[in-house]
Structure formats: structure tokens, C-alpha cells
N, C-alpha and C positions, 0 to 999 in steps of 0.2 A: 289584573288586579288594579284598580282605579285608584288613588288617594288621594281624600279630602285635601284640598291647598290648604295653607299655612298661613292663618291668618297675622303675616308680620310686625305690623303694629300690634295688634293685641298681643302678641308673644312680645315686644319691646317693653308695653306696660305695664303687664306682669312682672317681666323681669326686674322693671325698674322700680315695682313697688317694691316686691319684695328687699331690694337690695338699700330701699331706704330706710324700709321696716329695721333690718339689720341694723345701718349706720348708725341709727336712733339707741338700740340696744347693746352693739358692744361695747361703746367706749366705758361703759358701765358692771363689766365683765372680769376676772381674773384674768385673761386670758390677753389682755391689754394694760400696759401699764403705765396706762396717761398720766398720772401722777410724779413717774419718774421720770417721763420725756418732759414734763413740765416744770421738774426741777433740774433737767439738763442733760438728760439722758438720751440718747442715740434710740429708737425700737429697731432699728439694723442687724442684721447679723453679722458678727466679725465677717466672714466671708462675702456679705455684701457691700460693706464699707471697703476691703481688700478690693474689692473688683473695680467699684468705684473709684477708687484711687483721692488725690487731693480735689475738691471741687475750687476751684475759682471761679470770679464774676468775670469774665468773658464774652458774658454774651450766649454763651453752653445753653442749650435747654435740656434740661432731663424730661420724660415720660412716666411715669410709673404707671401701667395698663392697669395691675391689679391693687393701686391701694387702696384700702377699705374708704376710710374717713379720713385720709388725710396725713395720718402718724407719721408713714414710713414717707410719703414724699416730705414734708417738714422738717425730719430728721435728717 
């Protein structure tokens, strides 16, 4: 049983439209609530602020692999 290769870039920009298409549309969503991060509000969940602990300037880099547009690494 043979399979066609994978064509990687094109699967890369796919991927990345789509996921602009998204970034474009959520922040515009219930489902996010830019409004209240932008009046001061955390989008965190208590258990990832806990885990995270205090942040100081250090020099620390944080990661966040999967934030959408930005929110949760901001926050």
C-alpha cells in the first residue's frame, strides 16, 4: 500500500491560513473577553496563574505554544 507524500509546506499554509482566518474572528467572539483584559483583567485561569506563580523581570522567558492572538500570553 503506497502513500502519496505530504506535501509539508502546503500543509504549513493551510494551516496558517486558517489559523489567521480564526485570529481575525475571535477576538470579536463571546467566547473572549477582550474587553475585560483591556480593562485589567487576567484571561488566565485561576489554576494557571497558581501554576505560574509570581512573574518577575528577570530576564524569564515564558512560551505560550498555544495562544490564540495574544490574550493569554499578555495576561
Amino acid at each position: 500500500m503506497d502513500e502519496e507524500p505530504v506535501d509539508r509546506q502546503a500543509f504549513v499554509e493551510d494551516n496558517r491560513a486558517r489559523w489567521e482566518e480564526l485570529a481575525r474572528i475571535h477576538p470579536d467572539t463571546d467566547f473572549y473577553d477582550v474587553q475585560g483584559f483591556l480593562d485589567g483583567e487576567s484571561s488566565l485561569n485561576d489554576l494557571e496563574r497558581e501554576e505560574l506563580g509570581p512573574l518577575v523581570d528577570d530576564g524569564t522567558r515564558l512560551l505560550h505554544l498555544q495562544c490564540h492572538f495574544g490574550l493569554d500570553t499578555l495576561s
